[in-house]
C-alpha positions as CSV (number, residue, x, y, z in Angstrom):
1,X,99.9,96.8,111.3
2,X,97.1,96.1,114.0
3,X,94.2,94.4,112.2
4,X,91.9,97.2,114.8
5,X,92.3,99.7,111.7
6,X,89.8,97.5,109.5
7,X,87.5,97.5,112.5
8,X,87.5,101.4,112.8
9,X,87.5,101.7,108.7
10,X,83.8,99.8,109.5
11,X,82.7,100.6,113.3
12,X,83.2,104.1,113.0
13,X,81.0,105.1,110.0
14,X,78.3,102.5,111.1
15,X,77.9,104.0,114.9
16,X,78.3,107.4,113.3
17,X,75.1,106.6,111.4
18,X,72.8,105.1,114.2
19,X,73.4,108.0,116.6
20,X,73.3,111.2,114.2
21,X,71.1,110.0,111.2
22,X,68.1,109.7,112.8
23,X,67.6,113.8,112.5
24,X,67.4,113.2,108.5
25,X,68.0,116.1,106.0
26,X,68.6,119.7,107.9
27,X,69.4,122.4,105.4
28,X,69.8,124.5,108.3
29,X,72.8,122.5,109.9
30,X,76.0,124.6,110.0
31,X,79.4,124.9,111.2
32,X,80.4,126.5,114.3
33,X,81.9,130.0,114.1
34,X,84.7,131.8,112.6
35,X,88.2,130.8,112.3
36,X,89.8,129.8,115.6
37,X,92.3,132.3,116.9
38,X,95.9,131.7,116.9
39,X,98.1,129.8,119.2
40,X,100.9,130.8,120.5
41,X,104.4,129.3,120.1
42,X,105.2,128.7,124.2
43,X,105.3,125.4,126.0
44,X,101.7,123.9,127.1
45,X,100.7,123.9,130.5
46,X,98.4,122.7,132.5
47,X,95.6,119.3,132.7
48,X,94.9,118.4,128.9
49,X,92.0,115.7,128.5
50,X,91.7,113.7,125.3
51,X,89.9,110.9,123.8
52,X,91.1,108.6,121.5
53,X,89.7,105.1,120.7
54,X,90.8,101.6,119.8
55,X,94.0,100.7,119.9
56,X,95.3,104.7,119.5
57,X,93.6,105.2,123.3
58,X,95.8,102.0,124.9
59,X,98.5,103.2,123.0
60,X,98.7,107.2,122.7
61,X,99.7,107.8,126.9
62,X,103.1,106.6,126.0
63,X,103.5,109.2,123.2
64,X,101.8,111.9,125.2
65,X,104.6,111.4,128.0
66,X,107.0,112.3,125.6
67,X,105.2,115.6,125.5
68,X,105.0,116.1,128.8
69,X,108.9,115.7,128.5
70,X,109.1,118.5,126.0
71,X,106.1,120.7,128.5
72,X,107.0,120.0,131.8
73,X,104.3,122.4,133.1
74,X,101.2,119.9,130.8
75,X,99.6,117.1,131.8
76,X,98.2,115.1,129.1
77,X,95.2,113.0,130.6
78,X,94.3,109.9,127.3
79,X,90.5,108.7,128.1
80,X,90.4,104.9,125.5
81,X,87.2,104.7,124.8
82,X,86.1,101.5,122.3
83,X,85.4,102.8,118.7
84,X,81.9,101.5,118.7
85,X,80.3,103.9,121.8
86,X,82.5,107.2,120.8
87,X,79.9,108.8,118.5
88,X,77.2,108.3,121.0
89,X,79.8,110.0,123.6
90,X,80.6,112.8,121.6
91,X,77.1,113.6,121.0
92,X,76.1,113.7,124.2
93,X,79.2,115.5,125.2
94,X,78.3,118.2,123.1
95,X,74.8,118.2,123.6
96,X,75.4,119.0,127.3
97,X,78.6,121.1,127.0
98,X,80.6,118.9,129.0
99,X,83.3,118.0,127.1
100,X,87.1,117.2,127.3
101,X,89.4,119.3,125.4
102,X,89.9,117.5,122.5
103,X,89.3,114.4,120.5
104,X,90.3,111.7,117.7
105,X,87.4,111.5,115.1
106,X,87.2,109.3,112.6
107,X,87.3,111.2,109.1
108,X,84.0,109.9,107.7
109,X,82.1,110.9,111.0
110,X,83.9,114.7,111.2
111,X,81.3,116.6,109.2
112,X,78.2,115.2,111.6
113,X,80.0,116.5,114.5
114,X,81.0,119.7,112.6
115,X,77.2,120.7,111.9
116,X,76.7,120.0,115.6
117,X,78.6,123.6,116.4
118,X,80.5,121.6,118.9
119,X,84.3,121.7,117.8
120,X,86.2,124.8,117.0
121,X,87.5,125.7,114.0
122,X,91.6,124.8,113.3
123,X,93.6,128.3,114.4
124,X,94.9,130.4,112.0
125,X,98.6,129.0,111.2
126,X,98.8,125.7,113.6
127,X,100.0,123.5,110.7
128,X,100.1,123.8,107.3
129,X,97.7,122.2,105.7
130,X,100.1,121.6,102.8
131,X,101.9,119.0,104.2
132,X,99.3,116.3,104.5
133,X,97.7,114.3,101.6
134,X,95.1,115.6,99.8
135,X,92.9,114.0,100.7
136,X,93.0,114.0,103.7
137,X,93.2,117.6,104.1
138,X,90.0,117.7,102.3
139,X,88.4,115.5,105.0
140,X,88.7,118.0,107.6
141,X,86.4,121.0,105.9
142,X,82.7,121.5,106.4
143,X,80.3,124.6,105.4
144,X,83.7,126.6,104.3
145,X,85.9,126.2,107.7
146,X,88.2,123.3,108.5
147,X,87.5,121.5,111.7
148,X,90.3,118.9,112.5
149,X,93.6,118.0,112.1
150,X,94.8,115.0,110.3
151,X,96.8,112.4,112.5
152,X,96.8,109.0,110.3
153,X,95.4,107.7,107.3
154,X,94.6,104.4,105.3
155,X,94.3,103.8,102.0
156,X,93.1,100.7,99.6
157,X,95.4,99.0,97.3
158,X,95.6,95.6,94.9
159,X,96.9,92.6,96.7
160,X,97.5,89.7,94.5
161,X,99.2,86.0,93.9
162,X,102.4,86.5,92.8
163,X,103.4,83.2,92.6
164,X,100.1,83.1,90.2
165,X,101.7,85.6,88.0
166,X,104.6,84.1,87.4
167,X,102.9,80.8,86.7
168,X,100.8,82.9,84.0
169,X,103.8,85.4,82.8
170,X,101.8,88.4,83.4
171,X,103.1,91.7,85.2
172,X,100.5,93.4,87.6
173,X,98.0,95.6,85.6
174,X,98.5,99.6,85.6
175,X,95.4,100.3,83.7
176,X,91.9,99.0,83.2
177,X,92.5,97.6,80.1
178,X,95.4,95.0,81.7
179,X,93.4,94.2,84.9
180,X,91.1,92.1,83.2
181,X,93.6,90.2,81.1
182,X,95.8,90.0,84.5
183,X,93.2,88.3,86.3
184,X,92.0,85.8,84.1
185,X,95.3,84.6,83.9
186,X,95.6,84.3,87.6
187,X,92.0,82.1,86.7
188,X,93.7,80.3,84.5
189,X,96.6,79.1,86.9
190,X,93.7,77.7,89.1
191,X,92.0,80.3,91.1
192,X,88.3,80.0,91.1
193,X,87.7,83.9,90.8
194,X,90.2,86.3,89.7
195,X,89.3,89.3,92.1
196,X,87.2,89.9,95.3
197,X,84.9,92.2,95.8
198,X,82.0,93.6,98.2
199,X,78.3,93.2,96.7
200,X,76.4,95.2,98.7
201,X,77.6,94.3,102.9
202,X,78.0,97.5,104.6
203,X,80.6,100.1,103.2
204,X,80.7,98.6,99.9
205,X,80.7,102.0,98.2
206,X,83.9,102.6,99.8
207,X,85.2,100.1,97.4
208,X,83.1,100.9,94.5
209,X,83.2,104.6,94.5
210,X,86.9,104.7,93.4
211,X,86.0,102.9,90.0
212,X,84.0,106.3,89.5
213,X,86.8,108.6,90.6
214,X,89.0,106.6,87.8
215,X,86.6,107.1,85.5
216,X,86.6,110.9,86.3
217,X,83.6,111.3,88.4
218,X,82.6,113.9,90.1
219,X,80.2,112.9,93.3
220,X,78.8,116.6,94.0
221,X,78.1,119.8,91.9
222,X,81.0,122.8,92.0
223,X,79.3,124.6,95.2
224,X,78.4,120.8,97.0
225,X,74.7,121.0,97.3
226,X,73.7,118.8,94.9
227,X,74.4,114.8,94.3
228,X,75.9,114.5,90.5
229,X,75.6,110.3,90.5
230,X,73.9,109.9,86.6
231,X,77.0,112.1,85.1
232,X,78.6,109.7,82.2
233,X,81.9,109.2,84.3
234,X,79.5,107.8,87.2
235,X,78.2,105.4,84.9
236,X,81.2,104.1,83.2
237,X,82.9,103.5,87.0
238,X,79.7,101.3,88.0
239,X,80.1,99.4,84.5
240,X,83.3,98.7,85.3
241,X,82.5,97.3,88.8
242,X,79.6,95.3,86.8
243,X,82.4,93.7,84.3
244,X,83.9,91.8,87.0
245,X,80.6,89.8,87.7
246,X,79.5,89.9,84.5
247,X,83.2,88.4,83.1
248,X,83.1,85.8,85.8
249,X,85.7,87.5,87.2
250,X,84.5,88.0,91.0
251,X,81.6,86.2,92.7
252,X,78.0,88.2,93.0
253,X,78.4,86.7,96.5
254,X,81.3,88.7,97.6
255,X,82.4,88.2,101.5
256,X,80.2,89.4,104.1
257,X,82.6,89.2,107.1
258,X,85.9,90.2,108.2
259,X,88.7,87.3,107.9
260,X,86.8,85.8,105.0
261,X,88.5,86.2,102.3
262,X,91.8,85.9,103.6
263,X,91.6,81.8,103.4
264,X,90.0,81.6,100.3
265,X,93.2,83.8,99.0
266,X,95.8,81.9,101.1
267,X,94.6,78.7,99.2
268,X,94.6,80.0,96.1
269,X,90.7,80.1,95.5
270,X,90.6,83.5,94.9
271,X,93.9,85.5,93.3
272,X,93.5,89.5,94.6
273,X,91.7,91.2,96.3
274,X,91.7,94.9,97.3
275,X,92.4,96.0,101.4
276,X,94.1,98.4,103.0
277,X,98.1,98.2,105.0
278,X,96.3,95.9,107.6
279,X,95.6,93.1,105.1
280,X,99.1,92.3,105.1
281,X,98.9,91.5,109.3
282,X,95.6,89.5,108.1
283,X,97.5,87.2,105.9
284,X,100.4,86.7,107.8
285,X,97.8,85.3,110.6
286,X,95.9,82.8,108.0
287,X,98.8,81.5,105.6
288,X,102.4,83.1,107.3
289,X,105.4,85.1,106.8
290,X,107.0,82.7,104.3
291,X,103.1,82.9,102.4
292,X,103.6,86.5,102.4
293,X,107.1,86.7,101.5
294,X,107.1,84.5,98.3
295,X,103.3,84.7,97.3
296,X,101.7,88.0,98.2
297,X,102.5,91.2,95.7
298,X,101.0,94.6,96.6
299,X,100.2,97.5,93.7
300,X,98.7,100.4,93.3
301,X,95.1,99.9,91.5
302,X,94.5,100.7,88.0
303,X,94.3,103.5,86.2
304,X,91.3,104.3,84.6
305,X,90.5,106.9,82.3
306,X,90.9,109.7,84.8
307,X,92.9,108.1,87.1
308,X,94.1,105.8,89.9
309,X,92.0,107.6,92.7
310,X,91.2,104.7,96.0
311,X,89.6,105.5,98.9
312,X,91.0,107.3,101.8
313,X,89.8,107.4,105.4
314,X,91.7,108.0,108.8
315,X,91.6,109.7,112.0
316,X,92.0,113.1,112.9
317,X,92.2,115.5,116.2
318,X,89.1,117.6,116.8
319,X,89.2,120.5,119.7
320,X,85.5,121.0,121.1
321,X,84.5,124.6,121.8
322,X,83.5,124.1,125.4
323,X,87.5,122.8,125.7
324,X,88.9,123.9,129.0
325,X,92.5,124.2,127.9
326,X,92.0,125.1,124.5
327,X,95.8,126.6,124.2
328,X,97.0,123.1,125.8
329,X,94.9,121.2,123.3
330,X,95.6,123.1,120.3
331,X,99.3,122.3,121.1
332,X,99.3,119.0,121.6
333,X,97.8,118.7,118.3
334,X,99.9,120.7,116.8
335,X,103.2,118.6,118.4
336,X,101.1,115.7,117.5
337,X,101.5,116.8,113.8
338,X,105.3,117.5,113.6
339,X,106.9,114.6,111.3
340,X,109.1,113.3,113.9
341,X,106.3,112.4,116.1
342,X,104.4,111.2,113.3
343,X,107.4,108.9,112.6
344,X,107.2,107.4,116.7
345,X,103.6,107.4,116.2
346,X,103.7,104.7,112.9
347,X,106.3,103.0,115.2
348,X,104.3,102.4,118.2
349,X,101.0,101.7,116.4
350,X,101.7,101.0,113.0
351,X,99.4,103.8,111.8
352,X,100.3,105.5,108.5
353,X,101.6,109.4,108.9
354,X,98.9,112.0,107.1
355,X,102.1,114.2,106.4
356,X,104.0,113.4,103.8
357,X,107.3,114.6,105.1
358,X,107.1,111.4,107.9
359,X,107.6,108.8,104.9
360,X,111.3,110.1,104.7
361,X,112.8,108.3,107.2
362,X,113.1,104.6,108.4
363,X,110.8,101.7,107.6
364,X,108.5,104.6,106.1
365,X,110.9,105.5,103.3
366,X,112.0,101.8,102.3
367,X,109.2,99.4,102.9
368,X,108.4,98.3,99.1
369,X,104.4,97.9,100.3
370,X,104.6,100.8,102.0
371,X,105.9,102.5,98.6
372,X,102.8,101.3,97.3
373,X,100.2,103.0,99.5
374,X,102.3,105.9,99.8
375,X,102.1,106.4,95.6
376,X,97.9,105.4,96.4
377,X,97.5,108.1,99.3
378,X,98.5,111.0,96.5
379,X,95.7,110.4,94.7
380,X,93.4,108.9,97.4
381,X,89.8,110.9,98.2
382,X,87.5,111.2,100.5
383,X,83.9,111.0,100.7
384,X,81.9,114.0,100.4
385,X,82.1,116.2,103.2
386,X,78.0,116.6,103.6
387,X,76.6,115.5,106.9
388,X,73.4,113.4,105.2
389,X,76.6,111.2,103.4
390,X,75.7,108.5,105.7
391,X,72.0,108.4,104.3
392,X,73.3,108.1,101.1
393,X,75.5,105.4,102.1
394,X,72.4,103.2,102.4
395,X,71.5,103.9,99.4
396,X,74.4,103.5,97.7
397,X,75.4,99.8,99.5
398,X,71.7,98.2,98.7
399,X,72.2,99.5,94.7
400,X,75.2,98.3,94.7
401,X,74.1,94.9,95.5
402,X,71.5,95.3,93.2
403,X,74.3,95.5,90.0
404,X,76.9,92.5,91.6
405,X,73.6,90.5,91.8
406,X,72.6,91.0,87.9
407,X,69.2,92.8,88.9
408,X,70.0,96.0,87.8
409,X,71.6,97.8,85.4
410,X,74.6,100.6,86.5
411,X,72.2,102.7,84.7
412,X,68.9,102.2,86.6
413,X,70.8,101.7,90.3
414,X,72.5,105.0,89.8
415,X,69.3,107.1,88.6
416,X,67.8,105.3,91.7
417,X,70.6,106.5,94.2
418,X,70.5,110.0,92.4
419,X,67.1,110.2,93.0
420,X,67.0,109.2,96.8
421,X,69.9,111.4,97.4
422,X,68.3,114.0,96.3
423,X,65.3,113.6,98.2
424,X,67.7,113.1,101.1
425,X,69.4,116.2,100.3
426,X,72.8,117.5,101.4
427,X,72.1,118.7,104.5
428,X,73.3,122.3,102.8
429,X,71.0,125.4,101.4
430,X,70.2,125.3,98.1
């Protein structure tokens, strides 16, 4: 697993933000059209031009020549462009209708392109929507129509010192009522602080949201134009993020940069921490396979009332409307979606199939981490689909820093985000 998929989990939201916040709330933003019209079931022809970022644009030419294989009368044409300029470029691709046919987008940055009017609308019948995780299938609607395609996903999960819990003779925790137990007994065996966690750096809430989803929260009204952040369940998620500062369980001064942490847990400072399937690559590079091997255990987080909900982000294929080979496009996408290629895919970039049916074969199927964020992505959500999400973001990051600091109550920070948000609005009519 290429540590590149933490970058993307960060760069993409954060670029996303600096081009397409600075319009603010538009209740007048909307989707582009009707549903797209069906594709046919014939091979693809002719020039098909994609972006794709990262390490997905390096890689992704040697996957598309296997489709030119299968369409001998297509040309797949990959553009890599570096994760931190693509927003920019497919704002201004849209802006002046010169576009390629189709793009990867990263799942938190879909709906601002969405409102944009740019990208058409998934045809009737290209996959079945069905056959990726939830949540990720939820990542891909905006204003009532469904704009992408999922391709990969990532999901947190609870990485801990095995070697720690054996010392102590305590089994990983399944529920919030063993996690705090479980990690004062990896403080007891030496570790400094039982669990690390962000306090406010950028993306925080994409850590701290998920102790709200466990509690049962619910981020948005039924119909999703209005913020819902002072609802009990909100409250008792942001407690629980609270009780790990508050318990002396994790630092108020969580890490601020990436390979931070990873030391600090190699050398036994700090006894879990919660990442994504590239953590394991990270800690590998600062303590080895053996490290790994004999002191690194991997389980799904703890259930809270509600549930065991993490995080889940990704990337998905978009097809602009100004496309010039829309069929091609649409098909590539569609190829790019079938479980055997999704299968080659994980293999050649380590990224983690969004359908389900890929995880049945190979390394997929018995990898005993992989297990783990395979059970997480079933219950994994997104973030809500609103295009002024990233403005709330802000808001959300500097009040979360607020409670890990011991300045504010979970109380007072979340009537504070409620209250900007709503000022901020949804970017939806009332």
């Amino acid at each position: 697993m290429s540590t590149s998929h933490l970058s993307k989990a960060l760069i993409g939201g954060l670029t996303a933000t600096l081009v397409l916040a600075g319009c603010g709330r538009s209740d007048t933003q909307r989707g582009g059209g009707a549903e797209g019209a069906p594709v046919g079931t014939s091979q693809a022809k002719g020039h098909i031009s994609v972006w794709a970022m990262g390490t997905e644009g390096e890689r992704l030419p040697e996957l598309a020549a296997r489709f030119e294989k299968a369409n001998p009368d297509a040309k797949v044409q990959v553009t890599a462009i570096p994760w931190q300029d693509y927003a920019k470029k497919v704002e201004t691709a849209i802006a002046s209708k010169d576009t390629p046919d189709a793009t990867l987008v990263g799942s938190v940055d879909l709906t601002n392109f969405a409102s944009t009017g740019g990208l058409e609308q998934v045809p009737a019948d290209l996959v079945d929507t069905s056959s990726f995780y939830r949540g990720s299938a939820r990542s891909t609607t905006f204003d009532g129509g469904t704009y992408a395609v999922p391709w990969y996903v990532e999901t947190r999960s609870l990485f801990y010192r095995k070697d720690l819990a054996r010392a102590a003779g305590v089994s990983a925790p399944k529920t919030w009522q063993e996690y705090g137990p479980f990690l004062k007994a990896l403080q007891k065996e030496g570790a400094k602080w039982g669990l690390s966690l962000p306090t406010g750096v950028a993306q925080s809430w994409q850590s701290v949201l998920p102790f709200m989803w466990q509690a049962g929260a619910n981020l948005m009204n039924e119909d999703g134009t209005e913020f819902t952040f002072t609802t009990p369940e909100a409250r008792e998620g942001m407690k629980r993020y609270q009780s790990f500062f508050t318990s002396k369980t994790a630092s108020r001064n969580g890490p601020v940069s990436l390979g931070e942490v990873e030391p600090q847990f190699v050398d036994g400072s700090t006894a879990a921490l919660i990442s994504g399937p590239w953590e394991t690559a990270l800690l590998k590079e600062a303590g080895g396979a053996d490290f790994v091997k004999d002191k690194v255990g991997v389980v799904a987080l703890p259930k809270g009332p509600k549930s065991n909900a993490g995080y889940i982000g990704g990337g998905h294929w978009s097809v602009f409307k100004e496309a010039k080979n829309r069929d091609g496009a649409w098909k590539f996408v569609r190829w790019l979606s079938r479980p055997d290629v999704q299968q080659d895919w994980y293999e050649l970039s380590g990224d983690l199939p969004a359908v389900q049916q890929a995880w049945n074969e190979g390394k997929l199927k018995s990898d005993p981490t992989l297990a783990v964020f395979r059970s997480q992505l079933k219950t994994a959500l997104p973030s809500p689909n609103v295009t002024t999400w990233k403005q709330v973001t802000a808001v959300l990051d500097a009040e979360i820093e607020k409670v890990a600091k011991g300045v504010s109550s979970p109380e007072a920070a979340l009537e504070r985000v409620q209250a900007k948000a709503s000022s901020i609005g949804t970017g939806q009519p009332r």
